[in-house]
Steps between C-alpha positions, in 0.01 A plus 500: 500500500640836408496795696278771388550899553292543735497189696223280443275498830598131613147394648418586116739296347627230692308152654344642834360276818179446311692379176698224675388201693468520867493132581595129311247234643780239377827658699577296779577586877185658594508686833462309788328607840856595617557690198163711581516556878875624458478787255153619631693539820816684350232737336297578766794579739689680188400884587840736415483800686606735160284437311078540451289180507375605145839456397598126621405230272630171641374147285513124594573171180416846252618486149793732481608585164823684444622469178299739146759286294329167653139579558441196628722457727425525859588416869246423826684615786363324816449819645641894363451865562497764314535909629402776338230391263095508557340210685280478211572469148494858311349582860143287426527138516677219608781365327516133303853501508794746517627616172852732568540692119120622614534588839892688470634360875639140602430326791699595803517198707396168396410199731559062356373231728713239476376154346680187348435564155580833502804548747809466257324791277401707787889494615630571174631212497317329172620586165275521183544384166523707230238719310298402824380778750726604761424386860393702762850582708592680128184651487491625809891566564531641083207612332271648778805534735259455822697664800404215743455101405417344795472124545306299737508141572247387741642124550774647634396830610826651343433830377813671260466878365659575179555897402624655179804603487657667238362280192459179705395316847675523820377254763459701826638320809250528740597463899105414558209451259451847385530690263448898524398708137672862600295621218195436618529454859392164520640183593438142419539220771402166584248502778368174693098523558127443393415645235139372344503234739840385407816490735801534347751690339415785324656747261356852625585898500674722768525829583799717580437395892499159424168433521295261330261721240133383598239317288153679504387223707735576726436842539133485548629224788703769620198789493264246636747425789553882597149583490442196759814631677364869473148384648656301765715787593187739550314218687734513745545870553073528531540204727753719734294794453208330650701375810634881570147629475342243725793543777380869517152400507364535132305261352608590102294446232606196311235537202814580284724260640730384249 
């Protein structure tokens, strides 16, 4: 395709989401339960400081497609986010898949689950033949050059952080299971609990305090709790207000009481 003067507008011209296919019924290594509780977790807790709701898109098993040249090529991350872009597709509806020459900005941190079929390709470690699409490390690490590729394998629980640096991936050493995102003051870090009903470990977000980001079921838990708290708190102080009254002789009116 040749470049025109002026530019062509590219949602004009090139395949867009709705052009391409969002799903294959025949690929293999359909999401498991695991691989549904884990990144509805990592998006619920994912809530950077810097930047507006309205502009955090984050996707779980989401066709990613990364290449004009190669249409048809895609990735499904496990789990990625992506800052500074609407929630919503040209700001109206949801997305069917994520298509980067139409939305201008790469993913900044992108999440794999570990499984047996797809370890050695996760780690870079598989090689591809030729005239064959490249696998995801060289997607990720060359073509979208994703700041943070972070790998999870829950067998093991061993969680490893890869950043970009310079034109390839460093392997962070990490003294404990976190890893902290100066960028967008967030951390990611294995945390053991119940989450949906399962205990276990858990990938999750941090703050810069070290806290565990909550999941909106854990902050109306949390509300709930402080309101019972609050109530019990005022109980108690009408409850010593009635016994100073009555030692001075007042009967008070307890039509009120709390």
């Amino acid at each position: 395709m040749y470049q025109t003067d002026p530019p062509l507008d590219p949602k004009k011209v090139l395949p867009t989401m709705y052009d391409l296919p969002s799903e294959d019924p025949e690929e293999p290594g359909l999401p498991d339960e695991y691989h549904l509780l884990q990144p509805q977790l990592l998006g619920y807790t994912f809530c950077p400081a810097n930047y507006p709701e309205g502009e955090i898109f984050v996707a779980s098993d989401l066709n990613l497609y990364y290449n004009v040249r190669h249409p048809l090529w895609y990735k499904r991350p496990d789990w990625f986010a992506v800052l500074g872009v609407s929630r919503l597709y040209e700001q109206r509806e949801l997305r069917l898949s994520y298509v980067v020459w139409q939305e201008g900005v790469n993913p900044f941190v992108v999440v794999e689950l570990l499984s047996p079929g797809t370890e050695k390709e996760d780690l870079g470690q598989a090689l591809r033949e030729v005239n064959q699409p490249p696998t995801k490390w060289e997607v990720y690490e060359r073509i979208l050059r994703v700041p943070f590729y972070i790998v999870f394998d829950r067998y093991s629980d061993q969680l490893r952080a890869f950043q970009l640096v310079g034109s390839s991936y460093s392997e962070l050493e990490l003294s404990e299971p976190r890893v902290w995102m100066n960028d967008i003051q967030l951390g990611l870090g294995l945390w053991q609990g119940v989450y949906q009903g399962i205990d276990r470990v858990w990938l999750r977000w941090y703050d810069a305090a070290g806290n565990w980001i909550l999941t909106p079921e854990e902050r109306e838990r949390q509300r709930a709790e402080q309101e019972s708290q609050q109530l019990e708190r005022e109980r108690r102080r009408v409850e010593r207000l009635t016994e100073q009254l009555r030692s001075l002789g007042v009967e008070p009116d307890l039509d009120d009481e709390v």
